[in-house]
Structures are given as structure tokens and as C-alpha cells.
C-alpha positions as CSV (number, residue, x, y, z in Angstrom):
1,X,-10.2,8.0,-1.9
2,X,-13.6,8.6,-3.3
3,X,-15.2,11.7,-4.5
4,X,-19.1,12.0,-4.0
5,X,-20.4,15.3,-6.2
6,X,-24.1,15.7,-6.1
7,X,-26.4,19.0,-7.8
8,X,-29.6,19.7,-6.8
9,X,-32.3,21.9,-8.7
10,X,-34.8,23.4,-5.7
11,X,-38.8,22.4,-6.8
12,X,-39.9,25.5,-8.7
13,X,-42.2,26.7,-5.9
14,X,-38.8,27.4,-3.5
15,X,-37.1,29.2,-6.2
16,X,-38.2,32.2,-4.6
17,X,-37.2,34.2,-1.1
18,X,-37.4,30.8,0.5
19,X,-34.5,29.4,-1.0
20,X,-31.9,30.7,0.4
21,X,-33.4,29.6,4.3
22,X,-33.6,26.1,2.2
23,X,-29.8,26.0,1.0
24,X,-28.7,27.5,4.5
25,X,-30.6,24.3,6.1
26,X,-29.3,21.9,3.3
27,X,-25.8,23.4,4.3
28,X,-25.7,23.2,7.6
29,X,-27.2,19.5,7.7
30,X,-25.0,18.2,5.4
31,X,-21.8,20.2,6.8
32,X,-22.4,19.4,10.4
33,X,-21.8,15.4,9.7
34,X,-18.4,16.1,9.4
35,X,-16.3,14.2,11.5
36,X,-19.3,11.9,12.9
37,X,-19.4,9.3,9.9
38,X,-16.6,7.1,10.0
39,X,-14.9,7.4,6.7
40,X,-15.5,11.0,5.9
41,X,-13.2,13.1,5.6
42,X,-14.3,16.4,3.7
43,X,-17.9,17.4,3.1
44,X,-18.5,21.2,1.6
45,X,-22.5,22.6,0.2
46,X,-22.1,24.9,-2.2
47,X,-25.3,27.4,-2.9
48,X,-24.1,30.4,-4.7
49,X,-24.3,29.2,-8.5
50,X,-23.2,31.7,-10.9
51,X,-26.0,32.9,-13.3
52,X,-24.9,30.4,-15.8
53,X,-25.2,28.1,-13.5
54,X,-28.1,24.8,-14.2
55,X,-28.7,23.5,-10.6
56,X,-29.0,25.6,-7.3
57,X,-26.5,24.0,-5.0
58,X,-23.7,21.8,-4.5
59,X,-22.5,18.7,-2.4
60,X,-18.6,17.7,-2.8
61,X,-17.7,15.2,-0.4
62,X,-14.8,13.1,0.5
63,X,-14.4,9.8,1.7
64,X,-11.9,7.2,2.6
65,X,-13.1,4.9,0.3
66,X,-16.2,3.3,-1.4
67,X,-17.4,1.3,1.5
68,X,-16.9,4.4,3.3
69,X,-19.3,6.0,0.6
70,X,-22.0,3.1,1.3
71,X,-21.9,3.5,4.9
72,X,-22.5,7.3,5.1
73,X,-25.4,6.7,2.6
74,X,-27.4,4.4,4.9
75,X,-25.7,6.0,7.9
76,X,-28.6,7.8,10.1
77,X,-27.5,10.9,10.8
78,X,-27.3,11.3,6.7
79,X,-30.4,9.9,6.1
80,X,-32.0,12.3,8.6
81,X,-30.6,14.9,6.9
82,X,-31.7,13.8,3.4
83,X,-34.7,13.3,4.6
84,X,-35.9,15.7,6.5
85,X,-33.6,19.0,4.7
86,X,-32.8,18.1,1.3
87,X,-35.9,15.8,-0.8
88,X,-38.5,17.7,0.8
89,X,-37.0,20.5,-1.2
90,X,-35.3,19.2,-4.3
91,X,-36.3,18.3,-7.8
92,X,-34.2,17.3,-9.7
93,X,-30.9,15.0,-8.3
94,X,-27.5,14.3,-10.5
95,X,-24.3,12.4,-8.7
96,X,-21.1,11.1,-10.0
97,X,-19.1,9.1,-7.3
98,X,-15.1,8.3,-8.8
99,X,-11.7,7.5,-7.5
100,X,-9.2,10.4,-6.7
């Protein structure tokens, strides 16, 4: 199995009353391509940081393996999603993949 754990920091001008309609949308994209990528098998968006908190929200995903990984990541429905929902919005982007 293979872990994919990404944080986001929203571009300064959404850090306002428009970022939580922004982390609902990020959310429910992301969330909703559970079960229609071969090889996924948990996919959660976190976006309720504590105040000590550096980034604004959360993706921890699961998947079968790496090629699993690979696929979702060029797989449309994702890409739609990162496109169109998440780098319109984002800034700043860290990720750590690893085996579980």
C-alpha cells in the first residue's frame, strides 16, 4: 500500500470568507473520486487546521500500490479536479508519497 499526503496553503487573496466555499469544493472533488480510480482505496480532505497549523487543508489518500498512485495522477477525473478546484486556488504545494 502507498500513502499519498499532500498540504496546500490557499493564494493569500482566498484567505478570506471565500475559503471555506474553496476547501468545501476542493473536498468534495477530491472525495467524490472514491471508488472510480482503480487502485484507490481511501481518499479523505482535511480543511479545519488548528491555529498552529502552516497550510490550510489536507489530502491523505490511499492506494493499492505505486502504479496505482501514477495512474490516479494522470487519471482524468483527477486531473479535472486538480485543475479546475484545487491550482486555481493554491499556492503553495508539499507531498510525501511512502509505503505503509
Amino acid at each position: 500500500m502507498v500513502r499519498h499526503v499532500i498540504v496546500w496553503k490557499l493564494k493569500d487573496e482566498y484567505a478570506s470568507e471565500k475559503a471555506d466555499d474553496i476547501k468545501a469544493g476542493i473536498k468534495e472533488g477530491l472525495e467524490d473520486l472514491s471508488g472510480k480510480i482503480p487502485g484507490l482505496r481511501d481518499i479523505r480532505v482535511y480543511t479545519k487546521p488548528l491555529a498552529s497549523s502552516n497550510c490550510d487543508l489536507m489530502l491523505d489518500s490511499l492506494f493499492d500500490d505505486e502504479e496505482s498512485l501514477k495512474g490516479y495522477s494522470v487519471n482524468p477525473l483527477h486531473v479535472n479536479v486538480a485543475d479546475n478546484k484545487v491550482r486555481p486556488f493554491v499556492s503553495q504545494r508539499s507531498c510525501m508519497d511512502f509505503e505503509v
